[in-house]
N, CA, C and O atoms as CSV, one atom per row, in Angstrom:
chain,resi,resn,atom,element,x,y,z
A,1,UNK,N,N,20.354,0.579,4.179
A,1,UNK,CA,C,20.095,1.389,3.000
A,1,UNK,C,C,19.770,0.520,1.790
A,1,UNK,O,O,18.954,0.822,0.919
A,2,UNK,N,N,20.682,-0.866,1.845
A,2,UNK,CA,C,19.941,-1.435,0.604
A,2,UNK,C,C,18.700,-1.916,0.512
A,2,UNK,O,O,18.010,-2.027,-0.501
A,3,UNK,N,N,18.400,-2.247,1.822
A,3,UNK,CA,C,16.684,-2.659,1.703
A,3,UNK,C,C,15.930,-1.823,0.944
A,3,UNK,O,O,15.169,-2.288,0.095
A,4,UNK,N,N,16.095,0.054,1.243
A,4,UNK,CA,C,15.243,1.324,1.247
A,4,UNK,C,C,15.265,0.962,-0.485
A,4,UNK,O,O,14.237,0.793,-1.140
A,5,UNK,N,N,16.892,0.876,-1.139
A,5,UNK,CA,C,17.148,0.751,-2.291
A,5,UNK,C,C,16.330,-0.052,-3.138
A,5,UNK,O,O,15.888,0.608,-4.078
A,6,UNK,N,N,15.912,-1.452,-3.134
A,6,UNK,CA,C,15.347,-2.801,-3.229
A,6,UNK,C,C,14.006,-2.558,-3.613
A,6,UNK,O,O,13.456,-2.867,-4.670
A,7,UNK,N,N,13.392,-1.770,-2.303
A,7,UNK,CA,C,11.751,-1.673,-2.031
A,7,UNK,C,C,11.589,-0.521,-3.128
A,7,UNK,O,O,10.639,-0.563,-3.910
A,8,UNK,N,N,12.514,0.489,-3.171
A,8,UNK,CA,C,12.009,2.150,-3.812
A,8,UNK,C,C,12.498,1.557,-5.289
A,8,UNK,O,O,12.600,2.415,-6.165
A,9,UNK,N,N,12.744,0.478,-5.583
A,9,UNK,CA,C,12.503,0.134,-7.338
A,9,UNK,C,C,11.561,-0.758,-7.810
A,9,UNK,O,O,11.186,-0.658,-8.978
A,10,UNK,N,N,11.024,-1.804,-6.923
A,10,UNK,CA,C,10.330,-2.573,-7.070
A,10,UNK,C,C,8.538,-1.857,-7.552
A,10,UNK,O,O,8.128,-0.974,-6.799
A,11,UNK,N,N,8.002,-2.095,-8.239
A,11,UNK,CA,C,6.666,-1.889,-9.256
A,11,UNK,C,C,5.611,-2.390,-8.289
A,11,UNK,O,O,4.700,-1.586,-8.087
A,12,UNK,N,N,5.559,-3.233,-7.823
A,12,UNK,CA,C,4.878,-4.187,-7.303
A,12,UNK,C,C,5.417,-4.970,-5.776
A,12,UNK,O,O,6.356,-5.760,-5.680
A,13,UNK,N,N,4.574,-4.514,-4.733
A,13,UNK,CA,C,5.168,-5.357,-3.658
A,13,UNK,C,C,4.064,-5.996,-2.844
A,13,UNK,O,O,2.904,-5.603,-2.721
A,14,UNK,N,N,4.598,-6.969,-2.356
A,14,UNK,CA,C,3.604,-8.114,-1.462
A,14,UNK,C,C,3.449,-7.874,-0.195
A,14,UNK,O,O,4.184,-8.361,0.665
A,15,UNK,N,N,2.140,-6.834,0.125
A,15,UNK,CA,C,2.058,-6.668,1.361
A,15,UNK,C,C,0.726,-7.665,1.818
A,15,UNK,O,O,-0.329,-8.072,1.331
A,16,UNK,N,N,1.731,-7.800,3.441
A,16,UNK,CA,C,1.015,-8.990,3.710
A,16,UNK,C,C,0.655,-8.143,5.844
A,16,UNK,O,O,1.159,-7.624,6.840
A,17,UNK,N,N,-0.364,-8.564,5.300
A,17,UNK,CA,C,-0.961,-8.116,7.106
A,17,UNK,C,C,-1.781,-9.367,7.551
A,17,UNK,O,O,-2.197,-10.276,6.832
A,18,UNK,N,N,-1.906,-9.224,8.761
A,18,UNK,CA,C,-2.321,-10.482,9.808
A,18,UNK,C,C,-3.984,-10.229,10.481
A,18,UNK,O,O,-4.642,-9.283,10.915
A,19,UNK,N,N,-4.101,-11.218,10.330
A,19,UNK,CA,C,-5.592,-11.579,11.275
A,19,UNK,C,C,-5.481,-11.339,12.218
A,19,UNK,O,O,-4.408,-10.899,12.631
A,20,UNK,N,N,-6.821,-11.565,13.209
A,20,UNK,CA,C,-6.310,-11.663,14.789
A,20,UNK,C,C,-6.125,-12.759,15.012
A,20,UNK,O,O,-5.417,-12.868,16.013
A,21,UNK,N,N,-6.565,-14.232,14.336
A,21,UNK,CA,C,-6.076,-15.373,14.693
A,21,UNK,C,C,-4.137,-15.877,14.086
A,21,UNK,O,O,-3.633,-16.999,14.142
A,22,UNK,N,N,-3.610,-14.813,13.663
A,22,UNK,CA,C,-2.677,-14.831,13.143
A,22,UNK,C,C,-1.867,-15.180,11.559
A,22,UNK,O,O,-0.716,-15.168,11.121
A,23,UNK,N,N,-3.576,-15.553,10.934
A,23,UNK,CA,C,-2.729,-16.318,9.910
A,23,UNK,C,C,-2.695,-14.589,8.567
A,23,UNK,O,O,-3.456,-13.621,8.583
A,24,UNK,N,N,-1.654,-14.842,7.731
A,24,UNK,CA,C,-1.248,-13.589,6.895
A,24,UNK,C,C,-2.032,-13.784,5.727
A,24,UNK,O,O,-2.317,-14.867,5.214
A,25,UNK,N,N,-2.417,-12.444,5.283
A,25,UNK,CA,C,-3.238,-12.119,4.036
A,25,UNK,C,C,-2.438,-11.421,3.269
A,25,UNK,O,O,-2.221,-10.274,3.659
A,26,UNK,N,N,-1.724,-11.898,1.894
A,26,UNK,CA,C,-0.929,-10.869,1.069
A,26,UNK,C,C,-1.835,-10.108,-0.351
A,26,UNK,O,O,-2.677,-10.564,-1.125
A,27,UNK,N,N,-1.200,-8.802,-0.217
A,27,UNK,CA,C,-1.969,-8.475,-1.402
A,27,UNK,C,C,-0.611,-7.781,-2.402
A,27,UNK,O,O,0.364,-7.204,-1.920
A,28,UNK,N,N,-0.825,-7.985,-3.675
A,28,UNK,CA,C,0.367,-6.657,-4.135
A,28,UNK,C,C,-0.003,-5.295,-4.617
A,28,UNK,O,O,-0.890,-5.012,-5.422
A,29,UNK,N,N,0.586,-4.722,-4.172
A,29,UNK,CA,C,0.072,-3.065,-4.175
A,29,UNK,C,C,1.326,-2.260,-5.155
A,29,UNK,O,O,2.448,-2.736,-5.325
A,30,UNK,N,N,1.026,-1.446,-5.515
A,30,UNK,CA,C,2.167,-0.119,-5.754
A,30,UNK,C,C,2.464,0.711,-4.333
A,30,UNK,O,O,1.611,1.260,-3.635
A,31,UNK,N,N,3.735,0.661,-4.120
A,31,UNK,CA,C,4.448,1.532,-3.416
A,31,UNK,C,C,5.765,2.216,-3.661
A,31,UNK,O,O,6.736,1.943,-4.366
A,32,UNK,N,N,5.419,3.358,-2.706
A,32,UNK,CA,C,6.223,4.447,-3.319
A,32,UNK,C,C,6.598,4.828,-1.992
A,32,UNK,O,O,5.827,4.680,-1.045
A,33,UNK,N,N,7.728,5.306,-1.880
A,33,UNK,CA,C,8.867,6.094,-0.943
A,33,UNK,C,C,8.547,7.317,-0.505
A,33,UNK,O,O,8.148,8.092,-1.375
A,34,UNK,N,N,8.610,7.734,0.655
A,34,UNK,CA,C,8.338,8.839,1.065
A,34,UNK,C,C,9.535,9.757,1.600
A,34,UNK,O,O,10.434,9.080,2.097
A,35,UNK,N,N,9.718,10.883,1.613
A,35,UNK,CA,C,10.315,11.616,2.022
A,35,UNK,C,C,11.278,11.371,3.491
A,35,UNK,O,O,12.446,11.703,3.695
A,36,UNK,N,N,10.389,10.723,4.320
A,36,UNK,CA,C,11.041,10.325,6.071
A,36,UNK,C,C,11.332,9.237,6.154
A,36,UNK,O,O,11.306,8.662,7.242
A,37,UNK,N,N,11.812,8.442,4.658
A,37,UNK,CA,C,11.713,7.160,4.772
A,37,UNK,C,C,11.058,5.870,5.190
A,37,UNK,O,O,11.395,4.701,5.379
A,38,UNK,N,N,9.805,6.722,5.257
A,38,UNK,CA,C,8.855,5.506,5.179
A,38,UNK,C,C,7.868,4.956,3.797
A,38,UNK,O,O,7.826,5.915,3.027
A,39,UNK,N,N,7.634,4.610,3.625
A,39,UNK,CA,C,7.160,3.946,2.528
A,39,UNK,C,C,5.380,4.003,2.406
A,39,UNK,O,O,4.752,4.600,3.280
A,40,UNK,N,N,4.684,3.347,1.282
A,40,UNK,CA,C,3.325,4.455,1.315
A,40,UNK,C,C,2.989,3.812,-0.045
A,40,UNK,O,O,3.691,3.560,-1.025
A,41,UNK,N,N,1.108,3.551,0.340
A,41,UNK,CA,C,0.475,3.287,-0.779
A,41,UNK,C,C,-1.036,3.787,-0.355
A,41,UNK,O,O,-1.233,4.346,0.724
A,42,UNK,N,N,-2.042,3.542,-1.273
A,42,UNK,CA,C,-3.575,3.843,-0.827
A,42,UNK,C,C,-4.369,3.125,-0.739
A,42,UNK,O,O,-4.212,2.389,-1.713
A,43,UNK,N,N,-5.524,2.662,0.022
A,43,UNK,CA,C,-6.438,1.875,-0.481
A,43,UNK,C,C,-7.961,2.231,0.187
A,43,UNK,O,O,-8.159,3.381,0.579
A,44,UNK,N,N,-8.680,1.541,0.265
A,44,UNK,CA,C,-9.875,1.878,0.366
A,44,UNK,C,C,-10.042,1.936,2.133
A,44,UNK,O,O,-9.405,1.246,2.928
A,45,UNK,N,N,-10.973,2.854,2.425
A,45,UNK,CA,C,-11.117,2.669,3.998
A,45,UNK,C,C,-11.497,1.696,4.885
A,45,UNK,O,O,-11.125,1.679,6.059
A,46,UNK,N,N,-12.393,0.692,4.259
A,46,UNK,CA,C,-13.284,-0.765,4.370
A,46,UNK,C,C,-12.697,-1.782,3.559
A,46,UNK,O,O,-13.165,-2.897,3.328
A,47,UNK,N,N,-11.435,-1.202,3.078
A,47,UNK,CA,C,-10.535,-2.832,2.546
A,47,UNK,C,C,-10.346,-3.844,3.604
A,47,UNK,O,O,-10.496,-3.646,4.809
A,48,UNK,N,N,-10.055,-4.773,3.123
A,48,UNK,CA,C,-9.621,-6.177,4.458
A,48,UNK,C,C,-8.191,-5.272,5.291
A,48,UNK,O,O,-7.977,-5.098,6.490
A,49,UNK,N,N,-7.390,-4.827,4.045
A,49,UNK,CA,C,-6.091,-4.712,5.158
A,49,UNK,C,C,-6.185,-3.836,5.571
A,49,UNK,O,O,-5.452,-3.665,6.545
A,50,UNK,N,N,-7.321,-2.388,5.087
A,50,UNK,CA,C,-6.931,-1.455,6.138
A,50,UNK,C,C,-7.894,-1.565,7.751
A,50,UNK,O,O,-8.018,-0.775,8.687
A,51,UNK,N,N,-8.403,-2.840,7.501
A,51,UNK,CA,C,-9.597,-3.426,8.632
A,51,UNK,C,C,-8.467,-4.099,9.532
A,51,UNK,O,O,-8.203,-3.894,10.717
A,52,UNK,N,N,-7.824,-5.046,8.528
A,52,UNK,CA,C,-7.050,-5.868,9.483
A,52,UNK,C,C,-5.711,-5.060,10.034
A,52,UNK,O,O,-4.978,-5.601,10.861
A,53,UNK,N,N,-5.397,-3.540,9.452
A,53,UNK,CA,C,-4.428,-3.008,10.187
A,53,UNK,C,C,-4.935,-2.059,11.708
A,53,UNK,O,O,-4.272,-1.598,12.637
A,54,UNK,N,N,-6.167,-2.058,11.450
A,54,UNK,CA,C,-6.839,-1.123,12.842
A,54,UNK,C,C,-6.823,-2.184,13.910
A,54,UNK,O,O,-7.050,-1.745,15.038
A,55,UNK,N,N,-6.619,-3.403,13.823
A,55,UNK,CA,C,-5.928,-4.566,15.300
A,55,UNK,C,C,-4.617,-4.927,15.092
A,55,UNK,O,O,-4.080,-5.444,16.072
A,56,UNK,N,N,-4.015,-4.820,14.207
A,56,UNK,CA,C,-2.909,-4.917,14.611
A,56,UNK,C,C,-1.577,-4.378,13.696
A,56,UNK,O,O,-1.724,-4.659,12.506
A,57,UNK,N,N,-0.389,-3.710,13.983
A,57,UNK,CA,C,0.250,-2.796,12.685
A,57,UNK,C,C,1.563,-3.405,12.367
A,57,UNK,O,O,2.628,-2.815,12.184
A,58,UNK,N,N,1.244,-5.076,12.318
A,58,UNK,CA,C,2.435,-5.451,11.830
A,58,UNK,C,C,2.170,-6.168,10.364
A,58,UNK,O,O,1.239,-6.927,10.095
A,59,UNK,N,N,3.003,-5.823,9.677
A,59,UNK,CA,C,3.116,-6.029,8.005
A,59,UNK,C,C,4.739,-6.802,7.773
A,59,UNK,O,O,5.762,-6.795,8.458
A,60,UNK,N,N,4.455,-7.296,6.756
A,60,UNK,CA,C,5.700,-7.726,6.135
A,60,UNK,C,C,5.536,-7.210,4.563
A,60,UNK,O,O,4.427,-6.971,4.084
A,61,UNK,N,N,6.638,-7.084,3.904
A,61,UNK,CA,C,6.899,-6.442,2.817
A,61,UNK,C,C,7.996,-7.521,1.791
A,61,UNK,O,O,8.895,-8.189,2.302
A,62,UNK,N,N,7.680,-7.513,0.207
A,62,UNK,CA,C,8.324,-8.082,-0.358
A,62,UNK,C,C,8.248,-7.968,-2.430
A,62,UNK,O,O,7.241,-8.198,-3.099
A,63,UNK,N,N,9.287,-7.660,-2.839
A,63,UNK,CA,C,8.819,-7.560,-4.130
A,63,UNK,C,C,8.267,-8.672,-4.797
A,63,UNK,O,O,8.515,-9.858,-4.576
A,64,UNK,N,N,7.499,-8.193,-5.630
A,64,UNK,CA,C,6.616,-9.224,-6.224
A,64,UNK,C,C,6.017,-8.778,-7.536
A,64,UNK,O,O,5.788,-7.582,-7.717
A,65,UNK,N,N,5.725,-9.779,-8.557
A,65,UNK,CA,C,4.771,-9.552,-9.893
A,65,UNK,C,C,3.409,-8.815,-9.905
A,65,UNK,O,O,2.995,-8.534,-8.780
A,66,UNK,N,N,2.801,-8.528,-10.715
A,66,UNK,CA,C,1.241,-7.602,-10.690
A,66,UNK,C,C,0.425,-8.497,-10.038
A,66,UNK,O,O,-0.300,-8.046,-9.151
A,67,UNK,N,N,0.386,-9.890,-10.341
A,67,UNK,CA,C,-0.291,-10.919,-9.506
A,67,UNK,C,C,-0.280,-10.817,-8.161
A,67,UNK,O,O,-1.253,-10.691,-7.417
A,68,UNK,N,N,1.248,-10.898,-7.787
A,68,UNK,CA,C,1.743,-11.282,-6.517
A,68,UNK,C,C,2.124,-12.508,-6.041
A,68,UNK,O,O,2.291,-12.833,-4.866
A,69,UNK,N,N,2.297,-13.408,-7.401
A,69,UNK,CA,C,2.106,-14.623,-7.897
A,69,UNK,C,C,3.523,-14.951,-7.855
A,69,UNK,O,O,3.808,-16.148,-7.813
A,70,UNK,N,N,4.585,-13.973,-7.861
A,70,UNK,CA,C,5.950,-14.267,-7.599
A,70,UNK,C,C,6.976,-13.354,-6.897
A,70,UNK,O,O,7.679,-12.384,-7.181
A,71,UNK,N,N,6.687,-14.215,-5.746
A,71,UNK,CA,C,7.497,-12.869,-4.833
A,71,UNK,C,C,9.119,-13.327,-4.687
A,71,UNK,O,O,9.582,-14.458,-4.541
A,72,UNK,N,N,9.662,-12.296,-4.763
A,72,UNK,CA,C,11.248,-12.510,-4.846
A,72,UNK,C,C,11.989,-11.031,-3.797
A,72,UNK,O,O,11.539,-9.980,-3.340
A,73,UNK,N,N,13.163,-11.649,-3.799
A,73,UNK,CA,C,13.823,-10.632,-2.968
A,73,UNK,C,C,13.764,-11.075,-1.071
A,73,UNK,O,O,13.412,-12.189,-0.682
A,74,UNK,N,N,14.140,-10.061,-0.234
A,74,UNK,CA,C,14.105,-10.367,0.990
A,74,UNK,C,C,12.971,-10.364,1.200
A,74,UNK,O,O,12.322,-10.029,0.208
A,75,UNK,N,N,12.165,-10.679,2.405
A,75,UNK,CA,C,11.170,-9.975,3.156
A,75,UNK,C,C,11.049,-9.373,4.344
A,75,UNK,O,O,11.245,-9.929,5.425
A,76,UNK,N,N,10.707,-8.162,4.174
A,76,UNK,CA,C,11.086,-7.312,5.169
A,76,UNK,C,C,10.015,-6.962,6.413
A,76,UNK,O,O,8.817,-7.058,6.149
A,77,UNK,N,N,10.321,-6.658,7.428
A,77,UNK,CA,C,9.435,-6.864,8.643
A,77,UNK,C,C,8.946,-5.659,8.770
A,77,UNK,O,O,9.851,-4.832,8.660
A,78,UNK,N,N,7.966,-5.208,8.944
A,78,UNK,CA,C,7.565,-3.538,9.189
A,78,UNK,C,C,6.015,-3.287,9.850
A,78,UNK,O,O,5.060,-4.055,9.964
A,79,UNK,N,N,6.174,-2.066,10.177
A,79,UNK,CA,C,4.963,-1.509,10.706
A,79,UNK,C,C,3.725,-0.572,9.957
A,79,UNK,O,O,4.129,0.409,9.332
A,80,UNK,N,N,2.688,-0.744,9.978
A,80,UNK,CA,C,1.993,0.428,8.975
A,80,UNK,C,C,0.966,1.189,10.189
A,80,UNK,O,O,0.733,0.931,11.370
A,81,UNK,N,N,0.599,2.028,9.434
A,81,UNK,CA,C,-0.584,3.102,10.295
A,81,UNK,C,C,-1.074,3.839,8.759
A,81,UNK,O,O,-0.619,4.334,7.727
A,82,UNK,N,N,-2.296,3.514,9.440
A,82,UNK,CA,C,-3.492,4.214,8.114
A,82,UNK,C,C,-3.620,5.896,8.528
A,82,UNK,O,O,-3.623,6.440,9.632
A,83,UNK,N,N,-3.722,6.458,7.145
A,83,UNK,CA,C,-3.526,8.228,7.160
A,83,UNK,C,C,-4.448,8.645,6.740
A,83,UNK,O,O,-5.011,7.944,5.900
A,84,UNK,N,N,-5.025,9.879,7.071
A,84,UNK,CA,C,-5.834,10.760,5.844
A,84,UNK,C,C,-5.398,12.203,5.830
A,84,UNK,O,O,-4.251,12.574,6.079
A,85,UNK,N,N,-6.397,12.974,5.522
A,85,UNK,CA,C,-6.061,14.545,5.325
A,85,UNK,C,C,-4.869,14.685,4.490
A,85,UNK,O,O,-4.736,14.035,3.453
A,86,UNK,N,N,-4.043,15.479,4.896
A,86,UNK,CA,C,-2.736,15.926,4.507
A,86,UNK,C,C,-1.362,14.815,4.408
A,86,UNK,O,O,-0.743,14.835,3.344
A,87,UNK,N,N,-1.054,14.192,5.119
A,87,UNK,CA,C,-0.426,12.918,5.149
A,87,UNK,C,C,-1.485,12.316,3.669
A,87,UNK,O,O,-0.932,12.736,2.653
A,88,UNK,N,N,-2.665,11.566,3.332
A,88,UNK,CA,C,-3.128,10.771,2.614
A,88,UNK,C,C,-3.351,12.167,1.307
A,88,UNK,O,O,-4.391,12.177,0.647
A,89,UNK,N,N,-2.496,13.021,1.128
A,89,UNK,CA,C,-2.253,13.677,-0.309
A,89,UNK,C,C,-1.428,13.597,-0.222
A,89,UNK,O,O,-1.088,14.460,-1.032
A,90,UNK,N,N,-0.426,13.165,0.200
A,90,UNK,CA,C,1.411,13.395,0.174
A,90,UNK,C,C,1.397,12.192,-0.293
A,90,UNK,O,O,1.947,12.270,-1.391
A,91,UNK,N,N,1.076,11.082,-0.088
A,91,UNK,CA,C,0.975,9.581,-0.462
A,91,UNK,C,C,0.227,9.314,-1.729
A,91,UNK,O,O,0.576,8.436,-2.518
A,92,UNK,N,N,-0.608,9.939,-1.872
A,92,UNK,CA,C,-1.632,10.020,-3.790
A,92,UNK,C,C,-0.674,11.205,-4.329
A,92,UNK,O,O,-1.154,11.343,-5.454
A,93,UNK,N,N,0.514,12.274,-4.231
A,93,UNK,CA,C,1.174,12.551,-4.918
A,93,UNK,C,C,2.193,11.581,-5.038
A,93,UNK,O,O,2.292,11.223,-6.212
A,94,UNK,N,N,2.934,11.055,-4.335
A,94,UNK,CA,C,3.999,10.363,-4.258
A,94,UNK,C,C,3.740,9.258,-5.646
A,94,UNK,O,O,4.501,9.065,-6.594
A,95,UNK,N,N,2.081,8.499,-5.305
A,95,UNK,CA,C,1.737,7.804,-6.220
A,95,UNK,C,C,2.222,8.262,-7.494
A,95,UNK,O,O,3.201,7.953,-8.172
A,96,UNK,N,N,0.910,9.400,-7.698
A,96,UNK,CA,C,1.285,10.226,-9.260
A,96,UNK,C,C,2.770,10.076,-9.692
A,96,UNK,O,O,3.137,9.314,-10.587
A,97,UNK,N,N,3.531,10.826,-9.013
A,97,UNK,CA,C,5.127,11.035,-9.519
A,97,UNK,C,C,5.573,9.745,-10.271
A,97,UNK,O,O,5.955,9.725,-11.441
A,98,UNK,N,N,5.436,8.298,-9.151
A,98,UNK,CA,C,6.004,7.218,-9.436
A,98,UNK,C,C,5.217,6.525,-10.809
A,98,UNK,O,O,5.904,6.077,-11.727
A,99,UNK,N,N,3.612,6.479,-10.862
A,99,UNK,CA,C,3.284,5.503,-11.528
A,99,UNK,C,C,2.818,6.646,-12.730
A,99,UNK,O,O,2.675,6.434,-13.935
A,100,UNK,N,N,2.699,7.470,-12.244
A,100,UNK,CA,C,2.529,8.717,-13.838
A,100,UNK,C,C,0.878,8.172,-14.179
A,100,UNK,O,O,-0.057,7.866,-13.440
A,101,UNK,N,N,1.049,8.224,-15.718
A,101,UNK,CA,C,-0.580,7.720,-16.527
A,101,UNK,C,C,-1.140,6.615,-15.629
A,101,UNK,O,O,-2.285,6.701,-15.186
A,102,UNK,N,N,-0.495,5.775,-15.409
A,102,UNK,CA,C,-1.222,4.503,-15.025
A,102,UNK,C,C,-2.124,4.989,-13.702
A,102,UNK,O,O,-3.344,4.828,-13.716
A,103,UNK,N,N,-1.505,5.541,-12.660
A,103,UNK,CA,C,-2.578,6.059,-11.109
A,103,UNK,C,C,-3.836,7.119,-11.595
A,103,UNK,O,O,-5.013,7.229,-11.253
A,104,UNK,N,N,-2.814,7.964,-12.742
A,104,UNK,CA,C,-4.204,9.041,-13.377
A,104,UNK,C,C,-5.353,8.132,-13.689
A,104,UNK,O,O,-6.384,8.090,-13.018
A,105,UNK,N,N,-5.109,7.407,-14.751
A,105,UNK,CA,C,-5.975,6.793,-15.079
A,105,UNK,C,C,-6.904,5.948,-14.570
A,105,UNK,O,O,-7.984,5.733,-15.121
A,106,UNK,N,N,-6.362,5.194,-13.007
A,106,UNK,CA,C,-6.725,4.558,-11.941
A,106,UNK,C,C,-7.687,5.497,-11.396
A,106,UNK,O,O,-8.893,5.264,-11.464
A,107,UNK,N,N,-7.122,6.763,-10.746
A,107,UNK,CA,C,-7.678,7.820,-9.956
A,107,UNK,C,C,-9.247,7.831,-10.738
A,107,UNK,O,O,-10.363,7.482,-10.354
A,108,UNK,N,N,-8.630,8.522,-12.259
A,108,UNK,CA,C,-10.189,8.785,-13.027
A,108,UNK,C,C,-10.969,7.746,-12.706
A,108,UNK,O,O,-11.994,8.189,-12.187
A,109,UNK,N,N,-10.983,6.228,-12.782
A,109,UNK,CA,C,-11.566,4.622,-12.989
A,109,UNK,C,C,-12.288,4.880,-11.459
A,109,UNK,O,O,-13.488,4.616,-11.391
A,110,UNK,N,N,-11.839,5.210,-10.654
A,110,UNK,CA,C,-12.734,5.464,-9.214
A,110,UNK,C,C,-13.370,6.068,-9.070
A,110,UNK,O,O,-14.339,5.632,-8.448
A,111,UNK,N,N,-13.431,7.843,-9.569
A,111,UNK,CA,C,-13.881,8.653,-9.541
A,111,UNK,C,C,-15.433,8.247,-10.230
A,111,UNK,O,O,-16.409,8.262,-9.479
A,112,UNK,N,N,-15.571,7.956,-11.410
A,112,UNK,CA,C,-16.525,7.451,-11.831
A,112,UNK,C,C,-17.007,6.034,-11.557
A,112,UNK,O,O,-18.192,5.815,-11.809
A,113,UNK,N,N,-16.079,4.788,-10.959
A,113,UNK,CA,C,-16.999,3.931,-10.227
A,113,UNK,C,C,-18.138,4.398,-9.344
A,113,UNK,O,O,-19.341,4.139,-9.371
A,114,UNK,N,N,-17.158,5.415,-8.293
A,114,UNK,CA,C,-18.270,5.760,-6.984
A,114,UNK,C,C,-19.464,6.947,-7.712
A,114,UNK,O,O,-20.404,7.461,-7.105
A,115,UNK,N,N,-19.174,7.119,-8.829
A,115,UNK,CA,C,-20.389,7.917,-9.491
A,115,UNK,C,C,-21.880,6.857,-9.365
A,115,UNK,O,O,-22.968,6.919,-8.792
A,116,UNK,N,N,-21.311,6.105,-10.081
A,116,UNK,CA,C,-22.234,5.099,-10.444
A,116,UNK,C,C,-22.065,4.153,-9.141
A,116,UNK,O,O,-22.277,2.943,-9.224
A,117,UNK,N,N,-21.823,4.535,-8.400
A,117,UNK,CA,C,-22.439,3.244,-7.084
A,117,UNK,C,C,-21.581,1.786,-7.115
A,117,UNK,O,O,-22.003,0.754,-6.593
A,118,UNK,N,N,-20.342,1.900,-7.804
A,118,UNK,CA,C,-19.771,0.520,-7.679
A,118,UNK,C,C,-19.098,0.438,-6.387
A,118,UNK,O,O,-18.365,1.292,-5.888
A,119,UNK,N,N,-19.593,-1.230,-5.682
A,119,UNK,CA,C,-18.893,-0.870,-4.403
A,119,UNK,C,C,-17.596,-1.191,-4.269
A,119,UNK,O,O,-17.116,-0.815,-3.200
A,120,UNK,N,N,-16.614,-1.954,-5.239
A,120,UNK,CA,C,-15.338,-2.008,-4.887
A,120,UNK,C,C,-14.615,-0.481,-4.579
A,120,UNK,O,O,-13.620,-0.293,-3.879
A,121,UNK,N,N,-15.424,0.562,-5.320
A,121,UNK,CA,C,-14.555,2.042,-5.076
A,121,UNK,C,C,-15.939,2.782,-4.404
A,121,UNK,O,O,-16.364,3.838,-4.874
A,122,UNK,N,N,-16.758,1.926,-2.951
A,122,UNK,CA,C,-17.732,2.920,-2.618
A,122,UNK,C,C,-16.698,3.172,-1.522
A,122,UNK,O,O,-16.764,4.388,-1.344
A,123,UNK,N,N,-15.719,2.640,-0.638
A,123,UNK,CA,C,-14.995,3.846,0.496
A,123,UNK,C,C,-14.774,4.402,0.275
A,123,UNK,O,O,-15.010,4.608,-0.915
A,124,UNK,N,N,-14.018,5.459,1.023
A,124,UNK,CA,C,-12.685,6.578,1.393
A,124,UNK,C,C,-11.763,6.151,1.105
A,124,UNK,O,O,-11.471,5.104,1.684
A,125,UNK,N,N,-10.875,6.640,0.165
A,125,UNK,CA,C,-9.329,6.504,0.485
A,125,UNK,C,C,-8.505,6.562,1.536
A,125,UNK,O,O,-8.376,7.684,2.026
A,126,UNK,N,N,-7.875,5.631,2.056
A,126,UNK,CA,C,-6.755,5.921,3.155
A,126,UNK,C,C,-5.789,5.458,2.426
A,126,UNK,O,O,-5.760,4.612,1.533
A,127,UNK,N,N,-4.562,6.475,3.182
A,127,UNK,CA,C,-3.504,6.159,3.190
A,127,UNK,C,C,-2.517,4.992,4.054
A,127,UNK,O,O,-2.837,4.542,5.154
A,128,UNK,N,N,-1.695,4.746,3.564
A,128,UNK,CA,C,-0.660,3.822,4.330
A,128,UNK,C,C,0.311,3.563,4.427
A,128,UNK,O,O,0.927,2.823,3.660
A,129,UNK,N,N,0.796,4.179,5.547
A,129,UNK,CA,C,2.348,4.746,5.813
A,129,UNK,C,C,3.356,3.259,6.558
A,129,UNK,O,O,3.212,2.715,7.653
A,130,UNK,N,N,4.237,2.995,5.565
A,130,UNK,CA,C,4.769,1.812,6.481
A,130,UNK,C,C,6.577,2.388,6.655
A,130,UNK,O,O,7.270,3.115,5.944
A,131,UNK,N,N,6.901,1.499,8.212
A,131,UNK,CA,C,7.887,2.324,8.949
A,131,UNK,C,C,8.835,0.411,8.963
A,131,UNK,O,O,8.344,-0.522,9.599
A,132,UNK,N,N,9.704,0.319,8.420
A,132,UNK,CA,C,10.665,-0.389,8.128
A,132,UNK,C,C,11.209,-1.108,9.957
A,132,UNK,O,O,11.117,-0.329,10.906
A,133,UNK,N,N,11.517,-1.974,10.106
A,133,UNK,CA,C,11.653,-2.460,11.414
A,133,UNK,C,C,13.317,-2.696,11.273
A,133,UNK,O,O,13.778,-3.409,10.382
A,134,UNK,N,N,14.110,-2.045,12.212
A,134,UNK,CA,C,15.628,-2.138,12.026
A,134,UNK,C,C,15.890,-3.712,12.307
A,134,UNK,O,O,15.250,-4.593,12.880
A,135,UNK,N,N,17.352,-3.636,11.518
A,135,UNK,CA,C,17.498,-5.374,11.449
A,135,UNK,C,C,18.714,-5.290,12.236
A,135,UNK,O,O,19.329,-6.314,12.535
């Protein structure tokens, strides 16, 4: 339970997913807690990690700065699986609740990138559901 505790305050966490040659790619994301106790953020459909999670669904997890430039705390071992439909609105509310103005304002910043053809926001949103690995 204190891990669940740890992760569901932290602003910023260092998720890190794997190549197929094994070596780890961290990024820091906002995540937010879900209802079944799994944990949950969004990103683009053609991002690296949601590329590098369709071979393989092991992640590690860790709090960290907006950078990601200072990660502190445990690091925790876990699994993810990419969502859409109904699952990937439960995860962009979850967002809203937690980060309030800041995701609105994010949300709007995409909405009108992909107006105008910018390709950092030309995918789909997916979701990303991560499932905590018992210790």
């Amino acid at each position: 339970m204190l891990a669940v505790m740890s992760l569901e305050n932290e602003k910023y966490v260092l998720f890190t997913t794997f190549r197929r040659d094994g070596r780890a790619v961290s990024t820091p994301v906002w995540l937010v807690p879900m209802p079944d106790g799994e944990f949950a953020f969004s990103t683009g459909n053609e991002s690296g990690k949601a590329k590098r999670l369709r071979h393989t669904p092991r992640v590690t997890l860790q709090g960290c700065d907006r950078s990601g430039s200072d990660p502190h705390g445990p690091v925790y071992d876990a699994q993810a699986r990419l969502v859409t439909g109904a699952e990937l609105a439960q995860v962009r509310a979850a967002i809203t609740a937690k980060y309030g103005a800041m995701a609105t304002t994010l949300g709007l910043a995409e909405s009108v990138a992909k107006r105008i053809g910018a390709k950092r926001f030309g995918s789909e949103r997916v979701g990303v559901m991560i499932s905590l690995n018992a210790r």
